[in-house]
C-alpha positions in Angstrom: -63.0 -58.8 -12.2 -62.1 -61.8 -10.1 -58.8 -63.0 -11.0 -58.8 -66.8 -12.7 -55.6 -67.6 -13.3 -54.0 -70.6 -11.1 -51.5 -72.3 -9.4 -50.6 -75.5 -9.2 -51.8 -77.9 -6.9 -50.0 -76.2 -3.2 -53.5 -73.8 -2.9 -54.3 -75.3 0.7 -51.3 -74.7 2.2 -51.5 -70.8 1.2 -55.4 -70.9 2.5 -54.4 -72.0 5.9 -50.4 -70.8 6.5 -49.1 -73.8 7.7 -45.6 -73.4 7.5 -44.1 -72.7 10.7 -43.6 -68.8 11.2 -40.9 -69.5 13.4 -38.7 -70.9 10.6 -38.3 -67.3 9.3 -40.5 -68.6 6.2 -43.2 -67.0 4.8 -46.6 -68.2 6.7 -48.3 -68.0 3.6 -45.9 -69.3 1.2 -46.0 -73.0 -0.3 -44.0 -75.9 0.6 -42.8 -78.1 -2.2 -41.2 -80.8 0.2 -43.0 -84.3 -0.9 -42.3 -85.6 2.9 -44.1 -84.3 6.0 -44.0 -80.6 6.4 -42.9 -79.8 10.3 -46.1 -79.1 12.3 -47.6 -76.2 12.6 -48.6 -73.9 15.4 -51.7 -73.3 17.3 -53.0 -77.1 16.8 -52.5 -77.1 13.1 -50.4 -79.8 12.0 -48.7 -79.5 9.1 -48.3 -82.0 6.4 -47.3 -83.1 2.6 -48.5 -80.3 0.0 -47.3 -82.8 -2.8 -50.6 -84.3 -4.9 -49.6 -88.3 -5.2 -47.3 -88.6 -2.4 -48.0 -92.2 -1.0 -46.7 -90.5 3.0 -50.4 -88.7 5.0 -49.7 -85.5 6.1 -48.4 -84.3 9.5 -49.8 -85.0 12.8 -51.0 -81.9 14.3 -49.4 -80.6 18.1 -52.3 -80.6 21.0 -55.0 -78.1 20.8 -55.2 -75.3 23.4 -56.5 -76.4 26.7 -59.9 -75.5 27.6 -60.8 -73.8 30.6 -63.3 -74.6 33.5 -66.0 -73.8 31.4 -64.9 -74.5 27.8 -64.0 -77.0 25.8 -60.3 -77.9 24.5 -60.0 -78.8 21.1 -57.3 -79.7 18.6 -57.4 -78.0 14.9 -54.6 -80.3 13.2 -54.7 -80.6 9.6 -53.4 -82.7 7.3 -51.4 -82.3 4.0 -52.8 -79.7 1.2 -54.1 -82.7 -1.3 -53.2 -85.7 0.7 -51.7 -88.8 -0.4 -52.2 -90.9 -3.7 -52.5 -93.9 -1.5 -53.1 -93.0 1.9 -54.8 -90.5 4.1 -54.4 -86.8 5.2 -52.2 -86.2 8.2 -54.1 -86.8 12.0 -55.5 -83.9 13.5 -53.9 -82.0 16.9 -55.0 -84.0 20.1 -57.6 -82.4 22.2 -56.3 -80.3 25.1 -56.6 -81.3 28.4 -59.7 -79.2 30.2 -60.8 -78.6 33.9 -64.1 -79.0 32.6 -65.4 -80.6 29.5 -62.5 -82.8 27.6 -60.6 -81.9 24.5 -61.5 -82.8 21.4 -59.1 -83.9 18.6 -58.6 -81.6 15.4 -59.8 -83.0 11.9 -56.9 -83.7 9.4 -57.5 -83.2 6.1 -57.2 -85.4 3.5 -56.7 -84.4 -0.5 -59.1 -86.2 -3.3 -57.5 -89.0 -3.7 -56.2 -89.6 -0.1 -58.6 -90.2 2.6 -60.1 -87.8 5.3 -57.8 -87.3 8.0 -57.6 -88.9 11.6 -59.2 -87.1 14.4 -57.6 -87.7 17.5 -57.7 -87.1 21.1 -56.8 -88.1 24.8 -60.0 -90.6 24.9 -59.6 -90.2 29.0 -60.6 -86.7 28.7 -62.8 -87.0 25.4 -65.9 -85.6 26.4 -68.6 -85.2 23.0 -69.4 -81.8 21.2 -72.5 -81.3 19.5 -71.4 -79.5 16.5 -68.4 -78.1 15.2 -68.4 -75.0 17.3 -64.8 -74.5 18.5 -62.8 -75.6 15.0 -62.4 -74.8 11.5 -63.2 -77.5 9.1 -62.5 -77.3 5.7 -63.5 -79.1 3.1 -62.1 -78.5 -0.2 -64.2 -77.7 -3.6 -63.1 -80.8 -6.2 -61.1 -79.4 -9.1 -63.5 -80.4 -12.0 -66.7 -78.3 -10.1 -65.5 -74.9 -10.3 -61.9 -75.0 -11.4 -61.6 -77.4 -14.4 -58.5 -76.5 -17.1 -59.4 -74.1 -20.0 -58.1 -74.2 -23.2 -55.8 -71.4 -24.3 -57.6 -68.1 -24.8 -61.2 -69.4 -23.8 -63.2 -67.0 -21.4 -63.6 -68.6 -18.2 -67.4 -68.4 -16.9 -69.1 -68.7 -13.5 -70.1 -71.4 -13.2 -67.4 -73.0 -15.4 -70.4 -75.8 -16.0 -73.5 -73.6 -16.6 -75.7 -76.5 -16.5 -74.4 -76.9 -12.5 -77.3 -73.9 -12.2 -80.1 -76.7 -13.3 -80.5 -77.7 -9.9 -81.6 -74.0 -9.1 -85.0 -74.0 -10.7 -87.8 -74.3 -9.7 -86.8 -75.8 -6.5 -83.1 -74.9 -4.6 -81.5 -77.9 -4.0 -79.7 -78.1 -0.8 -76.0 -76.2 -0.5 -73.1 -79.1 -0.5 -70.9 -76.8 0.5 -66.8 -77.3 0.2 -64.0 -74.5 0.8 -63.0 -72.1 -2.4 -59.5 -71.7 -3.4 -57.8 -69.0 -2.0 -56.7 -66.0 -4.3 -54.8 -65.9 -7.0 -57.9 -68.6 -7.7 -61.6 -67.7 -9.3 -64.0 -66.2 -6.9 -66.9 -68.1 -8.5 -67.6 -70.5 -6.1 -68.6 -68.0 -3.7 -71.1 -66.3 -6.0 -72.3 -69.9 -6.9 -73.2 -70.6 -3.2 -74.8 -66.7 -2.9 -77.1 -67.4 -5.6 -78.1 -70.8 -4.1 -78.7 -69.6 -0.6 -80.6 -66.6 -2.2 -82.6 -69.0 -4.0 -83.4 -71.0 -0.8 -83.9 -68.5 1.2 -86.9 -67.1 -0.9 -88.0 -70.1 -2.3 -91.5 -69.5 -2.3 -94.6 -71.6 -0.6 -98.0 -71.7 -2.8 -99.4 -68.2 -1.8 -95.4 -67.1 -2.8 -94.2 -66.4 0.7 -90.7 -66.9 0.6 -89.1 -69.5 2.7 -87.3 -67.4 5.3 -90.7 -66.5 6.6 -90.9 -69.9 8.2 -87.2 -69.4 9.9 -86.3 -68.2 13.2 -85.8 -64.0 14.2 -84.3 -62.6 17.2 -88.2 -62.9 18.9 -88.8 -66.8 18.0 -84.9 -67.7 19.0 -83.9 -65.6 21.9 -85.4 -64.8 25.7 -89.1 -65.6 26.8 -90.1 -66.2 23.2 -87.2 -69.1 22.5 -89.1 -71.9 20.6 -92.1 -70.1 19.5 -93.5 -70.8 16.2 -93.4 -68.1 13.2 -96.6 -66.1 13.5 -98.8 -67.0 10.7 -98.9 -63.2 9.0 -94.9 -61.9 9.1 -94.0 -59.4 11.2 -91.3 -57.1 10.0 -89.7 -56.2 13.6 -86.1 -55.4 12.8 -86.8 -51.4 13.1 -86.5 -48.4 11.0 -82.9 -47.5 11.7 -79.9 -48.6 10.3 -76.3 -49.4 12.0 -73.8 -46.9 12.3 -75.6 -43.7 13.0 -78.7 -45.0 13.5 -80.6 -43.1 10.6 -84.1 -43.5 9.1 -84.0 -44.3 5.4 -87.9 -42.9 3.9 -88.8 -43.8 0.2 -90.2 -41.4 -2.2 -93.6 -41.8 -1.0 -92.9 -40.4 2.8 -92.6 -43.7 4.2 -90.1 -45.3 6.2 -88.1 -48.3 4.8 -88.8 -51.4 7.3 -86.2 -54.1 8.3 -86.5 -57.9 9.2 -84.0 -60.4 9.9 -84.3 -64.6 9.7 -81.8 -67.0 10.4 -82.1 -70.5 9.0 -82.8 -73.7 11.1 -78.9 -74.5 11.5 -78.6 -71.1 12.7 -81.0 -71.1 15.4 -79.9 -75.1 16.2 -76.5 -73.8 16.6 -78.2 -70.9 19.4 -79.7 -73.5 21.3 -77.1 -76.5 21.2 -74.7 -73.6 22.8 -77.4 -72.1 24.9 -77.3 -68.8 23.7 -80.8 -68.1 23.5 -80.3 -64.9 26.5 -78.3 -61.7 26.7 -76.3 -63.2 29.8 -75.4 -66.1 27.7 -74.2 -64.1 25.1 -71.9 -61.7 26.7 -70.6 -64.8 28.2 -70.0 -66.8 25.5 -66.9 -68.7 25.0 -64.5 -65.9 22.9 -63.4 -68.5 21.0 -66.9 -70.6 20.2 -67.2 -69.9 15.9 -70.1 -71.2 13.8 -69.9 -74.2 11.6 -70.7 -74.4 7.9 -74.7 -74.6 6.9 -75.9 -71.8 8.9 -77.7 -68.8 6.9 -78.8 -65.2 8.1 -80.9 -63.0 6.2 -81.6 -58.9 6.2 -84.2 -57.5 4.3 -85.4 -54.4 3.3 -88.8 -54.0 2.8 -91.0 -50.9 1.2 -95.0 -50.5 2.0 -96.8 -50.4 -1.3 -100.8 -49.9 -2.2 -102.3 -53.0 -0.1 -104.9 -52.9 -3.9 -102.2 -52.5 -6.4 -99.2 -53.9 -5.1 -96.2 -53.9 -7.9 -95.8 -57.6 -9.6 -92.5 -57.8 -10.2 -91.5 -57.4 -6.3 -91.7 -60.5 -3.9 -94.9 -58.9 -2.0 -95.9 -60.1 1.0 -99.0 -58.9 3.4 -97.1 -58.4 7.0 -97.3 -56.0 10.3 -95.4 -53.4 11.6 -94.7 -51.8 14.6 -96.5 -48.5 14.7 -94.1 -45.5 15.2 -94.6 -42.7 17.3 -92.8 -39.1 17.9 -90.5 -39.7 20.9 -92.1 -37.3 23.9 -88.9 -36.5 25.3 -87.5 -36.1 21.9 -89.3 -34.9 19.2 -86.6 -35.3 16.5 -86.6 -39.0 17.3 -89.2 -42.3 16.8 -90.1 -44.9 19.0 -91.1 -47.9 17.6 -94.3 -49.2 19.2 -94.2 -53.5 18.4 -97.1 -53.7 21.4 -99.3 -51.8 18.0 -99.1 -53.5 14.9 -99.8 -52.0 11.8 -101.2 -54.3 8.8 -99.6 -53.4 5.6 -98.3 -54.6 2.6 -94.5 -54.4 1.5 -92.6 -54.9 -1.6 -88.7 -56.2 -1.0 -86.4 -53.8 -2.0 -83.3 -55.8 -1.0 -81.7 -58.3 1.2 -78.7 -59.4 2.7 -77.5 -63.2 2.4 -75.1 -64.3 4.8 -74.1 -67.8 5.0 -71.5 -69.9 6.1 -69.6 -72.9 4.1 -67.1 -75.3 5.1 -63.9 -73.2 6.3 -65.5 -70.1 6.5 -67.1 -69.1 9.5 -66.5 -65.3 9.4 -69.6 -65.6 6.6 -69.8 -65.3 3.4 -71.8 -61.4 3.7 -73.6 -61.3 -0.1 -76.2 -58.6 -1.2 -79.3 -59.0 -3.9 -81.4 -55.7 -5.1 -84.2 -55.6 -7.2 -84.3 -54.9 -11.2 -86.5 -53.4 -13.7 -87.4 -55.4 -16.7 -84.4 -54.4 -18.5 -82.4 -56.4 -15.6 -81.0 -53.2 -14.5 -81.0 -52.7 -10.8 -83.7 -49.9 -10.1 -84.1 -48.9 -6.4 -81.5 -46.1 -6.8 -79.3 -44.5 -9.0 -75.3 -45.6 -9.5 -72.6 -42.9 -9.7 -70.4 -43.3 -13.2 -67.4 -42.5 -11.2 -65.7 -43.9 -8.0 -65.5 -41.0 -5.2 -64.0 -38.6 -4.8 -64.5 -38.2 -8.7 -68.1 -37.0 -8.3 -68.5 -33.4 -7.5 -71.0 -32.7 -4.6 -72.6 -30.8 -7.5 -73.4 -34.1 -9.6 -76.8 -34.8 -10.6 -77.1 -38.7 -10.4 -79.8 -39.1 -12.5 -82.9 -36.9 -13.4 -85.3 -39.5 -13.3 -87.0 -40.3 -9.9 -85.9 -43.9 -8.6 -87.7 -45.6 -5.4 -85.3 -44.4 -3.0 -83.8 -41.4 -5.2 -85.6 -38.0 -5.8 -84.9 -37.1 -9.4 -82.3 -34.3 -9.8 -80.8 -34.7 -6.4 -77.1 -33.8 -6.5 -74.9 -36.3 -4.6 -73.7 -33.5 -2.3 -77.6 -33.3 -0.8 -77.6 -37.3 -1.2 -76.8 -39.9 1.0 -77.9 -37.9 4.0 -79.8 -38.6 7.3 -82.5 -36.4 8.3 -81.9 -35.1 11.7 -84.6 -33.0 12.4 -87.6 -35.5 11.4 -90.9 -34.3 10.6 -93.7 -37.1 11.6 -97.2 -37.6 10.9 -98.4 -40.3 13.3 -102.3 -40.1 11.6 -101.0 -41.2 8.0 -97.7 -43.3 9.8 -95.4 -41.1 7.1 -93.1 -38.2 6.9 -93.9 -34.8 5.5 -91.7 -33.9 2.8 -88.8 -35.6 3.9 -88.1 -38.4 1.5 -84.0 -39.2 1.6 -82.0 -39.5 -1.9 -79.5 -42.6 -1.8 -77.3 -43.4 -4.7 -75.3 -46.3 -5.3 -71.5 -44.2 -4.5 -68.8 -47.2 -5.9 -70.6 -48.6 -9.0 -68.7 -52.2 -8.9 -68.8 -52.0 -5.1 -65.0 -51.6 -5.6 -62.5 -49.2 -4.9 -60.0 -49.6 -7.3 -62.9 -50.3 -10.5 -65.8 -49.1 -11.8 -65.7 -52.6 -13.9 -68.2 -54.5 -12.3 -67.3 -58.3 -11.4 -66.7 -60.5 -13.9 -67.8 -63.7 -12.1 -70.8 -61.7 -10.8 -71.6 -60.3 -14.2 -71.2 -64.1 -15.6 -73.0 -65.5 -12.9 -76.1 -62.7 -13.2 -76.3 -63.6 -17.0 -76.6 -67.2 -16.8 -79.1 -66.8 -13.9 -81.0 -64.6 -15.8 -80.9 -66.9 -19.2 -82.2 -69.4 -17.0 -84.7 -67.5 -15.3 -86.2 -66.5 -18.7 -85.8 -70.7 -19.6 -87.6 -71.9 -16.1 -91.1 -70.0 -16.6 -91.6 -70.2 -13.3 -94.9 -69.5 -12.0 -95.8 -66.0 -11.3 -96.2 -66.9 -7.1 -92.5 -67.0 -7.6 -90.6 -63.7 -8.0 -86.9 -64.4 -7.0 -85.8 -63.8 -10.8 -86.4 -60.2 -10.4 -83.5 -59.5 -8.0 -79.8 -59.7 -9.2 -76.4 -60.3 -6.9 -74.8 -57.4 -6.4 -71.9 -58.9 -4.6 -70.4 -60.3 -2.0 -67.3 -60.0 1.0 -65.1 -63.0 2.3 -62.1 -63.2 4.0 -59.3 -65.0 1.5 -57.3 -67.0 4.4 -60.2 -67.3 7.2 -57.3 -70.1 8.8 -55.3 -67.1 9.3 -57.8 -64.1 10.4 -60.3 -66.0 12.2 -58.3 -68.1 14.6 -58.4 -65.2 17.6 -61.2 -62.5 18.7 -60.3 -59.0 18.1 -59.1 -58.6 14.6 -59.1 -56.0 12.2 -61.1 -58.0 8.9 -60.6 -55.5 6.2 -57.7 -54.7 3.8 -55.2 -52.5 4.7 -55.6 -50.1 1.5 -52.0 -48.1 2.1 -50.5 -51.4 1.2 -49.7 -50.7 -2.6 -50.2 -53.4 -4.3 -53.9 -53.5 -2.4 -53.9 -50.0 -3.3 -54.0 -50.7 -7.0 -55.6 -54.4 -7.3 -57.9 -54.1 -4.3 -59.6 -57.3 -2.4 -58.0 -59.2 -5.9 -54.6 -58.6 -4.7 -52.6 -61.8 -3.3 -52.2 -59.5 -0.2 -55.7 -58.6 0.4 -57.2 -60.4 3.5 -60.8 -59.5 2.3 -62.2 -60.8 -1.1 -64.5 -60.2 -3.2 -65.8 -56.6 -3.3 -64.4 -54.6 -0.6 -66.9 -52.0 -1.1 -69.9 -53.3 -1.2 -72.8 -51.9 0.9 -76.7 -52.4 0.2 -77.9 -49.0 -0.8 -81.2 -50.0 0.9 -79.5 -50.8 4.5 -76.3 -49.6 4.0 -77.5 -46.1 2.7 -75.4 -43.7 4.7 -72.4 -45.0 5.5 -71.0 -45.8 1.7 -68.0 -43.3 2.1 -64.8 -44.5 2.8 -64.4 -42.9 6.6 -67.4 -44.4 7.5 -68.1 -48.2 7.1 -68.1 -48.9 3.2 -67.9 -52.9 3.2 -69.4 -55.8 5.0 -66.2 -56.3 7.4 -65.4 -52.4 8.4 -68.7 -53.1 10.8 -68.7 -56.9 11.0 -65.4 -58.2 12.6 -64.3 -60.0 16.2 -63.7 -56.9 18.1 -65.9 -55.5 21.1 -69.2 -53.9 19.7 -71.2 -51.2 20.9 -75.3 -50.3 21.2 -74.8 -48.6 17.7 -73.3 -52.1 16.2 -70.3 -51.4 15.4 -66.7 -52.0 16.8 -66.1 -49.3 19.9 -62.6 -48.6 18.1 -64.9 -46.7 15.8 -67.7 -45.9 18.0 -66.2 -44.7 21.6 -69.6 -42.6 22.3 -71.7 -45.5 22.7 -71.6 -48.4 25.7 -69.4 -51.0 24.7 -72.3 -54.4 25.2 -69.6 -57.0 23.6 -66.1 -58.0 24.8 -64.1 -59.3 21.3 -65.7 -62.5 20.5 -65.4 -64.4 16.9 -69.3 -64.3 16.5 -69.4 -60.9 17.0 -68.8 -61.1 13.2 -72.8 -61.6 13.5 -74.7 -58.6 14.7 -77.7 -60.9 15.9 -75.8 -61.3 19.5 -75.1 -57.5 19.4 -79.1 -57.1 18.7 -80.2 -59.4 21.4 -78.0 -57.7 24.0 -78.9 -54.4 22.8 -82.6 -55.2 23.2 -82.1 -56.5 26.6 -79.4 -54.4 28.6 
């Protein structure tokens, strides 16, 4: 369960370690000083941590210069709550730059002070489009998701249930702020995964979701940059998931089909940094990051009788590509997209990734389907954490959509290498892969699931069963499973090639997990999407969000080379490499 216990009012300053690591003080300690904390390094300014102080906070030191072809930019901040009567500290000036000017850092004002200064040499001020090159945060107001309890009361996510109102029927849009750090409640981030969920599939009359009508690697990037959505979807993602590359086929023979859509912020953000080719990509500033606002989404998606599809899915008619038996390699596919196949397919589950103010590793959030019960139903989940479940474990007797009845999780979890193809009937001859959920709260340390995801999944679903939402609408049949963060972003995602996960020999990591005041990684640092994730659950291989998704170079397989030194290496360390569209489009387009 995410901790909710508090601190008082220093939580920025531990966010964004501005204390100055020279001084021999902890980086991410708190400063208690009600004057103007000494500034900080790296363009962030320090400032007054002290809620009521009448002094603004620190001005900020200049901003690294930019190069001949990038931008310099300041990232001052102010004080942690600003002052009473005055204003946050000024940002860090803009460095000077050979080719486009500097631009000054945002200070940050508290909530009853005023926004910070931004500042900058205005000889050498040139414009930026968007927030590309700078962290901005923007912190949550106390009373939204961290009012005070009264002793012994349960806390619940959201702390204001009726908050969830504006969920149904129609999402309102995400005003995004920046969560408290840990020891703090993990709600808000489960809040804005259940809104961006909720947008994301908001369905049109016909009860097409939304993210139908959003950008995908073909309508963003290369020749086809700017191209509308085609009018029936096209599920063009592939067959094989990252890591090893393996086909996941449902109980029917089939093979599960992947899509990915990124939001109109996401593929504005593309084109205002000209990204839209593989050239542009590889040479894209290391240092460029993505503002708040912008969404991706991966789904998994299951063909079902085109007469009887199931009701309780979001069902959508679509194309395929058709897949053929490689000729020089018989074990293998190719994926023909020059031959679509018309079919209809269920969605098993999908992938909400999404960035808020001060966060623009992305917050990586996964929903699966549920029966009727609200139990999640696309595969079995282990009772035990590993390595407590013998290989000779049956995980459930009872056939699931992606889990043969009476499959022991020794012959589960498994690709198929030698793959047996029917091209006639487009499906595979006995070959159907078992998948089971393998950490059953997507934890290491727990098999208690969440309990601001459990809080959050029983309000939504009181007020899906309130809404009586027409039945064009589905999205109440899918539940958060949970989601991945990084605690002190201002600390991990301020250089290219980082390690983003936990560092699990730690002991107090060891015990509490991504809950620990030490963790880096929040949320659930084992959380993997049995429907995308299927095969690489165990520890040694890539068990969370972050273990794949992180700053370092990435190779054709998408993952970082450190783990993957077979493969050509198509990224140099980059901070979007923490999104695997770039790796994609340069994959595609060697």
């Amino acid at each position: 369960m995410g901790r909710t216990f508090k601190l008082p009012g220093q939580w920025w300053l531990y966010a964004v370690g501005l204390a100055a690591v020279s001084s021999c003080v902890d980086p991410f300690g708190f400063d208690n000083k009600p004057d103007n904390a000494a500034a900080g390094t790296n363009g962030q300014g320090g400032g007054s941590t002290t809620s009521g102080n009448t002094t603004g906070g620190g001005f900020g030191p200049t901003g690294p210069t930019g190069s001949s072809t990038s931008t310099g930019f300041g990232t001052g901040m102010g004080g942690a709550t600003g002052g009473a009567t005055s204003a946050g500290g000024r940002g860090g000036s803009g460095g000077a730059a050979a080719g486009a000017g500097g631009r000054g850092g945002l200070g940050g004002g508290g909530p009853d002070g005023g926004g910070g200064k931004a500042t900058s040499d205005a000889s050498r001020d040139a414009p930026r489009v968007d927030s590309g090159s700078a962290i901005v945060p923007v912190a949550c107001p106390a009373n939204r998701f961290y009012p005070p309890l009264a002793d012994g009361a349960t806390p619940t996510c959201p702390p204001r249930v009726a908050d969830l109102n504006q969920f149904l029927p129609t999402t309102a849009p995400v005003d995004g702020c920046t969560p408290r750090p840990h020891p703090d409640s993990d709600c808000p981030f489960y809040f804005f995964s259940w809104q961006n969920y909720l947008i994301a599939s908001q369905p049109d009359a016909q009860g097409k979701p939304a993210f139908f009508s959003w950008g995908t690697i073909e309508t963003t990037f290369g020749a086809g940059a700017g191209t509308p959505p085609p009018a029936i979807p096209e599920i063009s993602a592939g067959i094989t998931q990252a890591g090893g590359r393996q086909v996941l086929i449902d109980q029917n023979g089939h093979a599960v089909y992947y899509a990915i859509h990124m939001n109109p912020a996401m593929v504005n953000f593309v084109n205002v940094q000209g990204l839209t080719t593989a050239d542009a990509i590889r040479n894209a500033d290391p240092m460029l990051t993505f503002p708040a606002g912008l969404v991706e989404t991966k789904e998994a998606w299951m063909i079902v009788n085109d007469a009887n599809p199931p009701t309780d899915f979001i069902v959508t008619k679509a194309r395929v590509p058709t897949l053929h038996a490689d000729p020089l390699n018989p074990m293998q596919l190719t994926e023909d997209h020059t031959a679509l196949r018309d079919v209809t397919v269920a969605l098993l589950a999908i992938h909400i990734v999404f960035t808020i103010p001060g966060h623009p590793e992305f917050i990586w959030a996964t929903f699966q389907h549920v029966d009727a019960n609200v139990v999640f139903d696309v595969a079995p989940t282990a009772a035990q954490n590993p390595p407590m479940t013998p290989a000779t474990t049956v995980l459930s007797p009872t056939n699931y959509l992606l889990y043969k009845g009476g499959t022991t999780a020794g012959n589960a979890n498994r690709g198929i290498a030698s793959l047996m193809f029917n091209e006639t009937t487009q499906s595979f001859t006995g070959q159907e892969t078992s998948i089971y959920r393998m950490y059953s709260a997507s934890k290491h340390q727990t098999t208690d699931f969440d309990g601001d995801v459990g809080s959050i999944n029983d309000n939504m679903t009181a007020l899906f069963a309130s809404a009586r939402l027409p039945a064009t609408d589905r999205r109440g049949h899918y539940r958060l499973v949970g989601a991945a963060w990084q605690d002190r972003p201002m600390v991990t995602m301020t250089a290219p090639n980082k390690v983003l996960t936990n560092d699990e020999t730690i002991p107090d990591i060891a015990v509490n997990g991504a809950d620990s005041l030490l963790a880096i990684q929040a949320g659930e640092d084992r959380l993997s999407s049995i429907a995308m994730e299927s095969f690489t659950q165990p520890t040694d291989s890539f068990p969370n969000c972050f273990s794949c998704h992180d700053t370092r170079q990435t190779t054709a397989r998408g993952v970082p080379s450190a783990r993957d030194q077979a493969a050509p290496v198509l990224l140099q360390p980059k901070l979007i490499n923490v999104s695997h569209v770039f790796n994609e489009v340069v994959r595609l387009n060697p």
